[in-house]
C-alpha positions as CSV (number, residue, x, y, z in Angstrom):
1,X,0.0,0.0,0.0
2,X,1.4,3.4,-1.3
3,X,2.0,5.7,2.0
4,X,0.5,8.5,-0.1
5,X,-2.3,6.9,0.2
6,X,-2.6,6.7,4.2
7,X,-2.3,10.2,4.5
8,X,-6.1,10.3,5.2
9,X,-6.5,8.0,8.2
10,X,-8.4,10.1,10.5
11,X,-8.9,7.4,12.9
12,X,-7.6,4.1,15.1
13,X,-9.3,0.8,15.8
14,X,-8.6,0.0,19.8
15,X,-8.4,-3.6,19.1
16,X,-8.5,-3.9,23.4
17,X,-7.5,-6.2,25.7
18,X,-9.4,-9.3,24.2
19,X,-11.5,-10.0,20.7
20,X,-13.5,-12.4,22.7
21,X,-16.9,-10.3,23.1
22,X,-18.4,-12.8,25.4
23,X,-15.8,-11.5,28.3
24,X,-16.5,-7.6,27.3
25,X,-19.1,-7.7,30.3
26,X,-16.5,-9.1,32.9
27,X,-13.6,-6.8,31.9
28,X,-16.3,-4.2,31.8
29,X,-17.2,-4.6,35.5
30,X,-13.7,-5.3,37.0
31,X,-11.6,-2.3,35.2
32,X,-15.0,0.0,36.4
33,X,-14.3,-1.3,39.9
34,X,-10.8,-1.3,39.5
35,X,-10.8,2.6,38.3
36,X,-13.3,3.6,41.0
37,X,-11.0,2.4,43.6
38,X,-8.2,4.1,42.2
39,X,-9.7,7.2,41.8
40,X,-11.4,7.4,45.4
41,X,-8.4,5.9,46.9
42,X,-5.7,8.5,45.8
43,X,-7.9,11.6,46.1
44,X,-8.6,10.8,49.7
45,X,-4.4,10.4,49.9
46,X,-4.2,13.6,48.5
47,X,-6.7,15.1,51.0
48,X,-5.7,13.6,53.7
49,X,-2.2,14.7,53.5
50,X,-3.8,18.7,52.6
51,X,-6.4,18.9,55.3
52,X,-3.3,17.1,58.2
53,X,-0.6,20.1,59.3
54,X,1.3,17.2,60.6
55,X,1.4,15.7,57.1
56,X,3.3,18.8,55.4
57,X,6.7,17.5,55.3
58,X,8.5,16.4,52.3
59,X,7.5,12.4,52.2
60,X,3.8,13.4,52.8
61,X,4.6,15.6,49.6
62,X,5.9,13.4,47.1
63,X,3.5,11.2,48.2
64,X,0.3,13.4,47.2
65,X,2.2,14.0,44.2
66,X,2.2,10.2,43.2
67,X,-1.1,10.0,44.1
68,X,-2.1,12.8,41.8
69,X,0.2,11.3,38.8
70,X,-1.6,7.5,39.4
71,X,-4.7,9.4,39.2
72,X,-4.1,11.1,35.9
73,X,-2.1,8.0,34.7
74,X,-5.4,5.6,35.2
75,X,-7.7,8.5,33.7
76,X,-6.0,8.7,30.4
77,X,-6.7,4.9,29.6
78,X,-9.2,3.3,31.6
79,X,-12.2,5.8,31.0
80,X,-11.9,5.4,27.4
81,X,-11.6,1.6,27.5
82,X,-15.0,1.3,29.5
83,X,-16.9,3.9,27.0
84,X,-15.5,1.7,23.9
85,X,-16.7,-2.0,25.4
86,X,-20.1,-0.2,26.8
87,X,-20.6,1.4,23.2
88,X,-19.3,-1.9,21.4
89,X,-16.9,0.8,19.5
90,X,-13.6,0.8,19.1
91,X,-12.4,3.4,17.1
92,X,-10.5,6.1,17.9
93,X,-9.9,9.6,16.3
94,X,-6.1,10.3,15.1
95,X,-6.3,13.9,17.4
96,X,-7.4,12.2,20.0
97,X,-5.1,8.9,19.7
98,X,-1.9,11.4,19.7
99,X,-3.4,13.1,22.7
100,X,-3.7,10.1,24.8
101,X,-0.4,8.9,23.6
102,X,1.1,12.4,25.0
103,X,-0.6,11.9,28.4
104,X,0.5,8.4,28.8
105,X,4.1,9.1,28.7
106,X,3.5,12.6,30.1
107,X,2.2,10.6,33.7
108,X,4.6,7.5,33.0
109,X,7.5,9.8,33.2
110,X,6.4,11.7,35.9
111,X,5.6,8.6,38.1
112,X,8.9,6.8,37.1
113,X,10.8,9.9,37.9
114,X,8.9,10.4,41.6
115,X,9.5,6.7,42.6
116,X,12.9,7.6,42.4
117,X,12.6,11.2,44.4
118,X,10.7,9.5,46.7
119,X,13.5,6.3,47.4
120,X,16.1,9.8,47.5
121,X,13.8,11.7,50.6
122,X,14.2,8.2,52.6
123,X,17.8,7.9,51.6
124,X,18.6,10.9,53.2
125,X,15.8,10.5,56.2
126,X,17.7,7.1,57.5
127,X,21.3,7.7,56.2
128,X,21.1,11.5,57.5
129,X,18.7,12.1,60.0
130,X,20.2,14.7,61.7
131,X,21.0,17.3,58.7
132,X,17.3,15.7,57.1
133,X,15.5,19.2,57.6
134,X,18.5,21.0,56.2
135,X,19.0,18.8,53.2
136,X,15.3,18.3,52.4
137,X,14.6,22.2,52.0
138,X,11.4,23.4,50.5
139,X,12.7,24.8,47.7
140,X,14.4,21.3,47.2
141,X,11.8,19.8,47.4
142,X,9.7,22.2,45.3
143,X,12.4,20.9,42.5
144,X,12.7,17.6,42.8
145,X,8.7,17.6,42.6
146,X,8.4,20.4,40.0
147,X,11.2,19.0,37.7
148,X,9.6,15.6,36.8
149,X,6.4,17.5,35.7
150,X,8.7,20.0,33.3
151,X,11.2,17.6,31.9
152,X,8.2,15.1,31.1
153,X,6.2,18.1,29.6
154,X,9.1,18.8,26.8
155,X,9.7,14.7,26.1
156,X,5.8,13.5,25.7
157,X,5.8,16.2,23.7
158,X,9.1,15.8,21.6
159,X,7.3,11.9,21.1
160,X,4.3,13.5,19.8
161,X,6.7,15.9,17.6
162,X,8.1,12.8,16.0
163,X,4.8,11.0,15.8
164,X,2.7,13.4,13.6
165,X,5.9,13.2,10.6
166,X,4.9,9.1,10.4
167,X,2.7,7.7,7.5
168,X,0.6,4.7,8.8
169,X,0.0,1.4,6.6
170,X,-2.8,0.0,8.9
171,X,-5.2,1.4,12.1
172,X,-5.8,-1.2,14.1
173,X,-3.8,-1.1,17.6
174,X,-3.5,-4.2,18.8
175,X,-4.1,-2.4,22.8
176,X,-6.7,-0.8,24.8
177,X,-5.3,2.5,24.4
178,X,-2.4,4.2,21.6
179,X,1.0,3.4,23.1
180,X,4.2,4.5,21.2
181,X,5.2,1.0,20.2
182,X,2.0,-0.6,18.7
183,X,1.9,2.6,16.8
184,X,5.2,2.2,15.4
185,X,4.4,-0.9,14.2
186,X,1.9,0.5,12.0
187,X,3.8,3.1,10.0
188,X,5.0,2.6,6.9
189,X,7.9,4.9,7.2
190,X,11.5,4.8,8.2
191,X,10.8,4.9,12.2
192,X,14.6,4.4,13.5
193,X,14.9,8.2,14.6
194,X,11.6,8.0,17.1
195,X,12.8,3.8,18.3
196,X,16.5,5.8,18.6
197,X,14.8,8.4,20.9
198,X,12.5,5.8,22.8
199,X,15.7,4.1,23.6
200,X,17.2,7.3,25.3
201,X,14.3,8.3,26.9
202,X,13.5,4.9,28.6
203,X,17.8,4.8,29.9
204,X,17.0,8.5,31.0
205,X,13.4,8.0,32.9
206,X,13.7,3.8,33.7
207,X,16.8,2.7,33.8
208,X,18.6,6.0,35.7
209,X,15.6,6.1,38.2
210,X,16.0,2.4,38.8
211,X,19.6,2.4,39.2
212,X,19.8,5.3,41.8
213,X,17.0,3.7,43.7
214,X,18.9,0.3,43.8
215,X,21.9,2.5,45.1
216,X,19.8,4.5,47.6
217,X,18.7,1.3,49.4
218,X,22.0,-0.7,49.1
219,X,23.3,3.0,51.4
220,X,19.6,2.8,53.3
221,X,20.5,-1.4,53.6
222,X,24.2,-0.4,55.2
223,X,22.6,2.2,57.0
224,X,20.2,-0.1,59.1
225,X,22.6,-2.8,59.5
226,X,24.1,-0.4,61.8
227,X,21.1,0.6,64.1
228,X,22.3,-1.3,67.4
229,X,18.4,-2.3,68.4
230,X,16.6,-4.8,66.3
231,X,13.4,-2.6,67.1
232,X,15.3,0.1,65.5
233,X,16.0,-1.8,62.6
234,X,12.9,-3.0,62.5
235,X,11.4,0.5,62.1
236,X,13.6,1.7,59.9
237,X,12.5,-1.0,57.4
238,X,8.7,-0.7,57.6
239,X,9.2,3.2,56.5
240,X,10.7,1.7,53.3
241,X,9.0,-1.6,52.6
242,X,5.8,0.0,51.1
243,X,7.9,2.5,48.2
244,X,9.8,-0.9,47.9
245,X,6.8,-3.0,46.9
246,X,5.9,0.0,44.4
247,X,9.6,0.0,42.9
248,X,8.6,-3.4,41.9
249,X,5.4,-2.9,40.8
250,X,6.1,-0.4,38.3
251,X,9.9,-1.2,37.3
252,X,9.6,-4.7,37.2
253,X,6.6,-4.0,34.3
254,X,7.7,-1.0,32.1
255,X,11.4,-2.4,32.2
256,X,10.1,-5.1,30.1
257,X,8.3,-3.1,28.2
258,X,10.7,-0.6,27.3
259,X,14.1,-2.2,27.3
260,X,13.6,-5.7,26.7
261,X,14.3,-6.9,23.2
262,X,11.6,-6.9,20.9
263,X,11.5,-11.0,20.1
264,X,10.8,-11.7,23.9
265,X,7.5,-9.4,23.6
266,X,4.1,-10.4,22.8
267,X,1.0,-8.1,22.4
268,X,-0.4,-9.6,25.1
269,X,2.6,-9.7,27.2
270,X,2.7,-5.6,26.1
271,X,-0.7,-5.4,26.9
272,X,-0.3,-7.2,30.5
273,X,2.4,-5.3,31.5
274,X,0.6,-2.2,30.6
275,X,-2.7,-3.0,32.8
276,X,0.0,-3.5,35.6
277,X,1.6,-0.2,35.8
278,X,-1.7,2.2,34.5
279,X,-4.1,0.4,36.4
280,X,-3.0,-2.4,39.2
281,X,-0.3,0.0,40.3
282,X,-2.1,3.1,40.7
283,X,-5.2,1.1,42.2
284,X,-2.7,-0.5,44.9
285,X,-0.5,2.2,45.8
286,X,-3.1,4.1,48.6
287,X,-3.4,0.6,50.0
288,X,0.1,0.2,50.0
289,X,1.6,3.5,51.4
290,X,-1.8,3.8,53.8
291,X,-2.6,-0.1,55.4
292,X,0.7,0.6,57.6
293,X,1.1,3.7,58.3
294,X,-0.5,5.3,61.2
295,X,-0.4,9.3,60.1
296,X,-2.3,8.8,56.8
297,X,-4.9,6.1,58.3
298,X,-5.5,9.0,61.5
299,X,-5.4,11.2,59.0
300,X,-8.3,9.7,56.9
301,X,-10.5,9.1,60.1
302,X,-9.9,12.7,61.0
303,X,-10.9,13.4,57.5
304,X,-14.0,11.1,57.3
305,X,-15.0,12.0,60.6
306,X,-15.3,15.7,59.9
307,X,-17.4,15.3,57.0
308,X,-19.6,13.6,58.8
309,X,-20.0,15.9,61.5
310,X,-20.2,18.7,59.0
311,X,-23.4,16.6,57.3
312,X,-25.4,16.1,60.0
């Protein structure tokens, strides 16, 4: 097919997560459950942590600001899923495609980027406790939250940039939603210089993030090895179990996504993965960082309590 002649796709077929229509219903009900626990469960982080004075401190912080990215994150995909099995449509509108692509990565980065802010703050909370207030600065931390969101702005944007020069030979995704790879596979032009730059971009925002993170606990690891009581010890682990259980809930997905070679992935591996770190991951993490932790749980009774009150 001559790639002059694709120029007037205007639109995507959203193959989904299965072709089997006699399952629609089920995946119907469990990503609408799955989403409404997500979204409920992350705003009431986020509020929690504004409406609690003793919750203003920079963990608390990164914290609402994950919550707020796995919010968005589960937003740009699920929604549009659940409207395309309820409608029995799956198509898609080129606009619109690009625009979900951009928010995709434009979250992704921001999360990946965060997890690894967040594994810094208890790096220097366990390795420097004394100088923690000095080091941890609000206008540090005003960067190392702000930063993510900027330097993710310019490279969703720069994959969008290179997106829009590509001719496509086909229009169905085989995904729920338009990722940069299935997309790829569908163009009918030279694609090297956008795989060249996903490459670069997933060393700078997966594999840099993952390997200061590994660092910051092997310090953290050396750090509580020294603690002379095992209650001690013990305490300083439980802070950093619950970020460790997300490390390996979203790295241990988008790495073999992004940086495994191509003849190991499947589109339903691709599409597993992705279900993992846009929804599972963003539905787990207020149960994660919230089940063991005593300020946010008397933080959300203080919360829940007060509306309450205020209602009756």
């Amino acid at each position: 097919m001559e790639p002059r002649n694709q120029t007037s796709i205007s639109e995507f077929i959203l193959l989904g997560l299965s072709e089997k229509t006699e399952i629609e219903p089920l995946l119907f009900a469990l990503f609408l459950g799955m989403y409404v626990i997500t979204v409920v469960g992350n705003l009431l982080i986020i509020l929690a942590i504004n409406s609690d004075s003793h919750l203003h401190t920079p963990m608390y912080f990164f914290l609402a600001n994950l919550s707020l990215v796995d919010f968005g994150l589960a937003t740009n995909t699920v929604p549009k899923m659940l409207v395309n099995i309820q409608t029995k449509s799956k198509f898609i509108s080129y606009p619109c495609c690009l625009t979900q692509m951009y928010f995709f990565h434009f979250f992704g980065i921001v999360d990946s980027v965060l997890i690894a802010v967040m594994a810094y703050d208890r790096f220097v909370a366990i390795c420097h406790p004394l100088h923690y207030a000095t080091i941890m600065s609000p206008r540090l931390c005003g960067l190392l939250a702000g930063g993510p969101w900027v330097f993710s702005y310019f490279i969703s944007l720069t994959h969008i940039l290179l997106m829009v020069h590509l001719v496509f030979c086909g229009n169905k995704i085989p995904h729920y939603f338009c990722d940069l790879k299935p997309l790829l596979r569908l163009s009918c032009t030279d694609t090297s210089v956008n795989k060249i730059f996903v490459l670069i971009v997933a060393g700078m925002v997966i594999a840099t993030p993952f390997i200061c993170i590994l660092a910051s606990y092997a310090r953290i690891i050396v750090a509580i090895m020294q603690v002379p009581s095992a209650g001690g010890r013990k305490k300083a682990f439980s802070t950093c179990s619950s970020h460790l259980s997300v490390v390996a809930l979203f790295y241990g997905t988008t790495i073999g996504v992004y940086l495994c070679p191509s003849s190991v992935r499947t589109a339903v591996k691709e599409k597993a993965s992705a279900v993992m770190y846009t929804v599972v991951t963003p539905m787990l993490n207020p149960f994660i960082y919230s089940l063991r932790n005593r300020d946010i749980n008397g933080a959300l009774r203080k919360l829940i309590n007060r509306k309450i009150t205020s209602s009756s």
